[in-house]
C-alpha positions as CSV (number, residue, x, y, z in Angstrom):
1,X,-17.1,-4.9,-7.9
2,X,-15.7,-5.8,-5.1
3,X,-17.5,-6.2,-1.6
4,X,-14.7,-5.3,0.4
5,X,-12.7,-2.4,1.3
6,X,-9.3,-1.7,-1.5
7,X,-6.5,0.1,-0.6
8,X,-3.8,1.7,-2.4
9,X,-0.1,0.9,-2.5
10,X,2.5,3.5,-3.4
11,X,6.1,2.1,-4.1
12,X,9.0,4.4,-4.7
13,X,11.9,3.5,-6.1
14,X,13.2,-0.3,-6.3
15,X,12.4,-3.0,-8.9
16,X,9.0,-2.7,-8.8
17,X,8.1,0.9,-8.5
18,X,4.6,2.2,-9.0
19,X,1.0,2.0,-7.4
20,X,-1.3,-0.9,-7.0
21,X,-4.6,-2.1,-5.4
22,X,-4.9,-4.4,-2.8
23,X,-7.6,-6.2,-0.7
24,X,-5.7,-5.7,2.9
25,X,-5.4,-6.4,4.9
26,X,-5.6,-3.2,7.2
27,X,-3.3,-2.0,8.8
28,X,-1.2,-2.5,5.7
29,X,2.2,-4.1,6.5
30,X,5.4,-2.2,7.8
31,X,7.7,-3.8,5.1
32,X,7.3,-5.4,1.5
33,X,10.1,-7.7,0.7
34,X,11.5,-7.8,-2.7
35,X,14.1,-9.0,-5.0
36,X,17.6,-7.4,-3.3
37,X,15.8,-5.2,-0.3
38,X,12.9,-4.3,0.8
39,X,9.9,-1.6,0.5
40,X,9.2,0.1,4.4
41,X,6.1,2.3,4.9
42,X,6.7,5.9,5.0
43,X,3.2,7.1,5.2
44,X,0.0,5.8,5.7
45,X,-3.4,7.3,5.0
46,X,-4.9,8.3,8.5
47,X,-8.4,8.2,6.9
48,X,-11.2,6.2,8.4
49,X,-12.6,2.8,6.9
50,X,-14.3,3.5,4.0
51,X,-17.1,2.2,1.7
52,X,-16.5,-0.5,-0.8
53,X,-18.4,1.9,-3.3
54,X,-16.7,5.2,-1.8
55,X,-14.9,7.9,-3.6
56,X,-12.0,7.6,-1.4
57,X,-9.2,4.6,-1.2
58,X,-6.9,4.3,2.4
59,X,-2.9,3.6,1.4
60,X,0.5,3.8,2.1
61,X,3.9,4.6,0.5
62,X,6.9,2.6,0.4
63,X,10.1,3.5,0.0
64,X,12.9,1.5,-1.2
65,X,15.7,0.3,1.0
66,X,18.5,-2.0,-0.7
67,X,20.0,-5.0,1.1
């Protein structure tokens, strides 16, 4: 396991809809760019850093927005 904090990434809509985990880095970015648009945060988790072994995972959720 990891020794470093993972965070969650929602996507909604788009090419590449789903959820994923990624190492950071924190704050996670305003916009994911993608084939034909992009993916710009809606939400982010307003929870506070958490523990590599910890029950919890920070995130976001993207929402798709076409070219």
């Amino acid at each position: 396991m990891s020794d470093q904090e993972q965070f969650l990434l929602r996507t909604v809509g788009g090419p590449h809809p789903g959820s994923r985990v990624s190492p950071g880095p924190w704050p996670l970015p305003a916009e994911l760019l993608d084939e034909g648009g992009k993916y710009v945060k809606e939400s982010e988790s307003q929870l506070p850093p958490q523990p590599p072994d910890g029950h919890l995972m920070r995130g976001a959720q993207y929402i798709w927005v076409a070219e």
